[in-house]
N, C-alpha and C positions, 0 to 999 in steps of 0.2 A: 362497216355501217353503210347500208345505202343511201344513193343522193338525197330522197324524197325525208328519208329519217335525220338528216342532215342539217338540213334545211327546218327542218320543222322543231331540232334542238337548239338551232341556232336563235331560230325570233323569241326563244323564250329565256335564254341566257343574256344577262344583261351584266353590267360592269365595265365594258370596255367603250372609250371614246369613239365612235365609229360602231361600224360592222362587225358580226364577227369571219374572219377571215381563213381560220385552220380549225376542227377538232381531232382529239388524237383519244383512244385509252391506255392504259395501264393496270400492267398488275401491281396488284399491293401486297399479294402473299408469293414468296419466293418457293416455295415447295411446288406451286404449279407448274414449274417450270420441268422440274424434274419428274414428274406425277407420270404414270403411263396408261394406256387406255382404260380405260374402266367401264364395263359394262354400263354405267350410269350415264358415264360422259359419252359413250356409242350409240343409248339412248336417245339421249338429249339432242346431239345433232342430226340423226335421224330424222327424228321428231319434227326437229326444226328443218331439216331440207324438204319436208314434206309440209310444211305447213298445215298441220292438222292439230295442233294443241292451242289453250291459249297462253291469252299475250302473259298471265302470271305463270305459268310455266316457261316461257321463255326466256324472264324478266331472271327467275332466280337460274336460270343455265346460266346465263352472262354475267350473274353475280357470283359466280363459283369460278369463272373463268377467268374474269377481269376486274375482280375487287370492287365494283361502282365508282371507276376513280375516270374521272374525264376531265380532259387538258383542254383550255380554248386559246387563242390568241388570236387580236382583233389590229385594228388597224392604228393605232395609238403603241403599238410594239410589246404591248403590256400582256401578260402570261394567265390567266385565270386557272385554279384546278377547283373542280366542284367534285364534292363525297357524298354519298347516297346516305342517308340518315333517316331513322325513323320518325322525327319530328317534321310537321308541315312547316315549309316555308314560304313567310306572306313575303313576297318583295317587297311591298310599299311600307310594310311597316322594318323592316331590314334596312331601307332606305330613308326610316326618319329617325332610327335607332343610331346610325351613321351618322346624320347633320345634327342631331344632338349632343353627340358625341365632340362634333367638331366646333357647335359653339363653344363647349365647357372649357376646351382646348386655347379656342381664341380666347377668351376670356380668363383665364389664367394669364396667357401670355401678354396680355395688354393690362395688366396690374397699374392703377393708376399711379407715380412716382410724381411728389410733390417737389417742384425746384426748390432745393436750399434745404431740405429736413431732411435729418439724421437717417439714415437705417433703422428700420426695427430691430435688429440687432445690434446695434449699436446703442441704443437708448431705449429706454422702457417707454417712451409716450414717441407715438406714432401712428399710423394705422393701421388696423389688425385686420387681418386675414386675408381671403382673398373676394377678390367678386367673383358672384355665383349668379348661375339663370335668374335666382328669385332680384338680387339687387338688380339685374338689369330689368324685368318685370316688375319692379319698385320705381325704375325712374320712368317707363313708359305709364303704368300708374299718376305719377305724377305729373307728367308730361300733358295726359287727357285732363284730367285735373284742373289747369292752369288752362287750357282752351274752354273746358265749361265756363269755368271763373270766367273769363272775357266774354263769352256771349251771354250771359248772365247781367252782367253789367251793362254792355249793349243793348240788352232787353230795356233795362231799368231806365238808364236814359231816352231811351223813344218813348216812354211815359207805361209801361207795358206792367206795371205794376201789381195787377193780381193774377198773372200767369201761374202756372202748375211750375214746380220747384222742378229742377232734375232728377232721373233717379238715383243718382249717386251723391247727392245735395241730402234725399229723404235720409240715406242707410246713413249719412254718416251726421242723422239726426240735427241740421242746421238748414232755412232758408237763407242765410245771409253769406252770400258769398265768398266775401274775405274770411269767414269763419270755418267755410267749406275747406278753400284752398288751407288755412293754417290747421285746420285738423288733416288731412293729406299730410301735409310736409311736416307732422307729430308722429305719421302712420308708420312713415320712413324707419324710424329709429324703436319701435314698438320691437321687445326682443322675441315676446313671444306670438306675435302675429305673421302670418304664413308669409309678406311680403318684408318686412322687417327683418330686421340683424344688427342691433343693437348701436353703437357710434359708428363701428365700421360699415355695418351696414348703412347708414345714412351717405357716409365718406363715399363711398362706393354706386350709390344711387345719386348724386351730386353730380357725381363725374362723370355719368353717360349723358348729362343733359346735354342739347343741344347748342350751340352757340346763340342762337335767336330764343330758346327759352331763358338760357340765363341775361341774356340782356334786359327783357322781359322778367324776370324773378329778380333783380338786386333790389328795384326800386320800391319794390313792395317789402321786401324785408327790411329794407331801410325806415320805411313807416311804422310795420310794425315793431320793430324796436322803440321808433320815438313814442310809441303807445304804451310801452312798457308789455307785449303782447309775449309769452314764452323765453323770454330775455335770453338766457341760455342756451336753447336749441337756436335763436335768431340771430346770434351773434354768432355763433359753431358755423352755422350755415353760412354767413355773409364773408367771415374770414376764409372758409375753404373754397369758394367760389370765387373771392378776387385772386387766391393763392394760383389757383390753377389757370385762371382767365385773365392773367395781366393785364396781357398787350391788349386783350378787349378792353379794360376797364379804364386805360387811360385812354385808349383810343377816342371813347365815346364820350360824348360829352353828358350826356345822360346819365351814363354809370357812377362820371368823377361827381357829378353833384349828390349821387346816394351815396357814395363812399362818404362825402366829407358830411351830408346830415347824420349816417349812421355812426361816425367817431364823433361826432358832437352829441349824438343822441346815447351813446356808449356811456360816455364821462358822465353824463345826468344821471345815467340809470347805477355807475356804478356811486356817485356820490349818494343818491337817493336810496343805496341797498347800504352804505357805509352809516348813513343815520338810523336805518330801521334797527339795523342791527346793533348799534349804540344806546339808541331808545331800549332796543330788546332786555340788554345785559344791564342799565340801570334798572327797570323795572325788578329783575329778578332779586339785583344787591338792595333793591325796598324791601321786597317781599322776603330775603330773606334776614333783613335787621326786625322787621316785626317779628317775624314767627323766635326769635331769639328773646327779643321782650315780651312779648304772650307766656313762653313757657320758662323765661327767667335761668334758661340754660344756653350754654355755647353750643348749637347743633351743629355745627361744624365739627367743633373740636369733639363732641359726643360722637360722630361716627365714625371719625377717623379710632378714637378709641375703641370704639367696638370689632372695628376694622383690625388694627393690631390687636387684640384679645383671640380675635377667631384666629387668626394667623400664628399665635402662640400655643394656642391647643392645639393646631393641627401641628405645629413641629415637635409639641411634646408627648403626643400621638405615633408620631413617627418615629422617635427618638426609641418609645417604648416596643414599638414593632420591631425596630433592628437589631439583627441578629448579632451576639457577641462576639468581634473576631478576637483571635489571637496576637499579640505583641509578635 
């Protein structure tokens, strides 16, 4: 290969830390070796010592000679071989098909592991699966989220009060901030929404936040709990965030005082869901001692009887389907 062609394979071969420093070729079919002159191959260098054909005739001599196999190695010690292929190749996109590759990698390998819980394998409640691009685009999601919500608020306070809402305030159908951010952090756990993935999904989008957002997010969850605000998702939320951020939560003296109004706000909410649901279940043993004096029958005991009656035909059903064995 000439210097000039050398040089000019070299700035467009890329992969190596540095320069590239050697090219070499190779063959890739072992018959040439043994091959002996052929009119064609007599041709062909001819041809080419004369320099009188083009460079597509030249291209396929060298691919008959030397397989399209070219060797580089660059100044990082590291070996490249590049193969001549009929498909065009974008580098840039080669190059982002690589670091996406390598997030998925990282991101596997940094599995968030909670202190003190079980194995998923060892217990059936845990967290499921693994994080993916979307939960880490879930938590940066919420991350912006939670910086509108603050300037938002900041607006409200300087007296800014008939401002234009955000555009991400409008889509997700709410002016009022706190209601913005608590639809966000519903969005998290949405299974069938493109950032979402279900508990784990949340689990997972939790644990990329940053240290300064979660210090920033307890105290608000803490509220919204005392508010009786998604109870459920606010409590999942506030327990896995002190799980994972300890030493922040006692460190701060801001955090210890959400901690201790959201376990006083907890016990209210969970006293207040132990009357609904006591209210719930008298109401129904009302309604259903009248519907027994309305119709002057035991409904209870009427459907359990009907219950066993179907369950009799169907076994004397089957009884009559099977076939006779022998003793």
């Amino acid at each position: 290969m000439a210097v000039t062609d050398k040089i000019s394979v070299s700035l467009i071969i890329r992969g190596h830390n540095g320069s590239v420093t050697s090219l070499a070729t190779t063959i890739t079919n072992t018959a040439l070796l043994t091959q002996k002159k052929t009119p064609k191959l007599e041709t062909a260098r001819k041809s080419h010592a004369r320099n009188n054909q083009d460079e597509g005739s030249n291209d396929d001599d060298m691919d008959e000679l030397w397989g399209g196999l070219i060797l580089s190695t660059g100044q990082d010690f590291s070996i490249r071989i590049w193969e001549e292929a009929d498909e065009l190749l974008i580098l840039e996109e080669e190059e982002q098909i690589a670091r996406e590759q390598e997030e998925e990698e990282e991101l596997v390998r940094s599995e968030a592991v909670i202190p003190g819980a079980m194995p998923s394998e060892a217990s059936e409640i845990g967290p499921l699966g693994r994080p993916t691009g979307n939960t880490r685009d879930a938590a940066d999601m919420f991350m912006e989220a939670m910086d509108i919500y603050e300037e938002e608020i900041v607006k409200r306070k300087n007296g800014a009060k008939n401002t234009t809402p955000h555009p991400l305030m409008v889509a997700r159908g709410t002016n009022c901030p706190e209601k913005f951010l608590l639809k966000s952090l519903m969005a998290l756990r949405a299974p069938y929404s493109r950032l979402g993935g279900g508990g784990a999904g949340l689990e997972h989008a939790l644990g990329a936040l940053t240290s300064e957002h979660v210090r920033r997010l307890l105290p608000k969850l803490a509220n919204w709990l005392s508010r009786g605000w998604e109870i459920e998702l606010v409590g999942r939320s506030i327990r896995h965030l002190v799980t994972l951020h300890f030493g922040l939560a006692i460190s701060c003296s801001e955090l210890r005082d959400a901690i201790r109004q959201s376990s006083k706000a907890r016990m209210e909410q969970l006293v207040r869901a132990k009357n609904l649901i006591g209210m719930n279940l008298a109401g129904l043993e009302c309604l259903a001692r009248k519907l027994e004096e309305n119709q002057q029958i035991d409904l209870f005991d009427e459907l359990i009887t009907t219950r066993d009656k179907r369950i009799k035909k169907h076994k004397a059903k089957q009884a009559r389907l099977m076939p006779l064995l022998p003793d």
